[in-house]
N, C-alpha and C positions, 0 to 999 in steps of 0.2 A: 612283608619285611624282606629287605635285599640281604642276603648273603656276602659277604665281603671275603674275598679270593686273594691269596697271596703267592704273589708269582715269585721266580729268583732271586731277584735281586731284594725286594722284601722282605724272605725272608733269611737273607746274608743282612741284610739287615739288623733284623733281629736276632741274630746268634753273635751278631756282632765279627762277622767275617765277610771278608769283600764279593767269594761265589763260591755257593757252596756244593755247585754241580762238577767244577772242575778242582777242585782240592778234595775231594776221595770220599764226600756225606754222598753216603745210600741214604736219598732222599726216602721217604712213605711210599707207596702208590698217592697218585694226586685223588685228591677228593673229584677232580671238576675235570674235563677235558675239551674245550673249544678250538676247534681244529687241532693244530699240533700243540697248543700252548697248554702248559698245566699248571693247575691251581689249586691250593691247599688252604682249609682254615685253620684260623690260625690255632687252634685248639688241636688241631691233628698237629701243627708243628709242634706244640708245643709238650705235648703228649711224647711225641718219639722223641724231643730232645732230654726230655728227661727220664725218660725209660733207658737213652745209650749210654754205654760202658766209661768210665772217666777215665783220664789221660792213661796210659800204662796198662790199661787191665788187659790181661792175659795173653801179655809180649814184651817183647824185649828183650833185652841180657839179665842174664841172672844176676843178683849181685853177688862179689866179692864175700866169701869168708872171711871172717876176722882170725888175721894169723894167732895163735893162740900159745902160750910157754916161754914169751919171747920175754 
C-alpha cells in the first residue's frame, strides 16, 4: 500500500487557505522528508488542525467594561 504525502500547497488546500507556510501556521514536523521537500499525512494534518487554539484564544485586547450607573 502507498502512502499519500501532502505537501504545501495541499494542504492550504485543505484548511482552505492559499499558504500556509507564509501566513504564520507552525506547521507539525513533517511525517516524510525527500530531499528538502516535506510531507505530511493527511491524518497528522488533520490531527494538529484540530488540536490548534480558535480565532482569539489567549490574545488580543481586552474587552471594554460595560459603563455601569449611567
Amino acid at each position: 500500500m502507498t502512502a499519500h504525502y501532502l505537501g504545501i500547497k495541499e494542504i492550504g488546500e485543505r484548511l482552505g487557505i492559499k499558504n500556509p507556510s507564509s501566513t504564520g501556521y507552525k506547521l507539525p514536523e513533517p511525517d516524510v522528508m525527500i530531499g528538502r521537500t516535506r510531507g505530511w499525512l493527511p491524518e497528522t494534518i488533520d490531527a494538529w488542525n484540530a488540536a490548534r487554539p480558535g480565532r482569539g484564544v489567549g490574545g488580543g485586547r481586552p474587552r471594554k467594561k460595560p459603563k455601569t450607573g449611567d
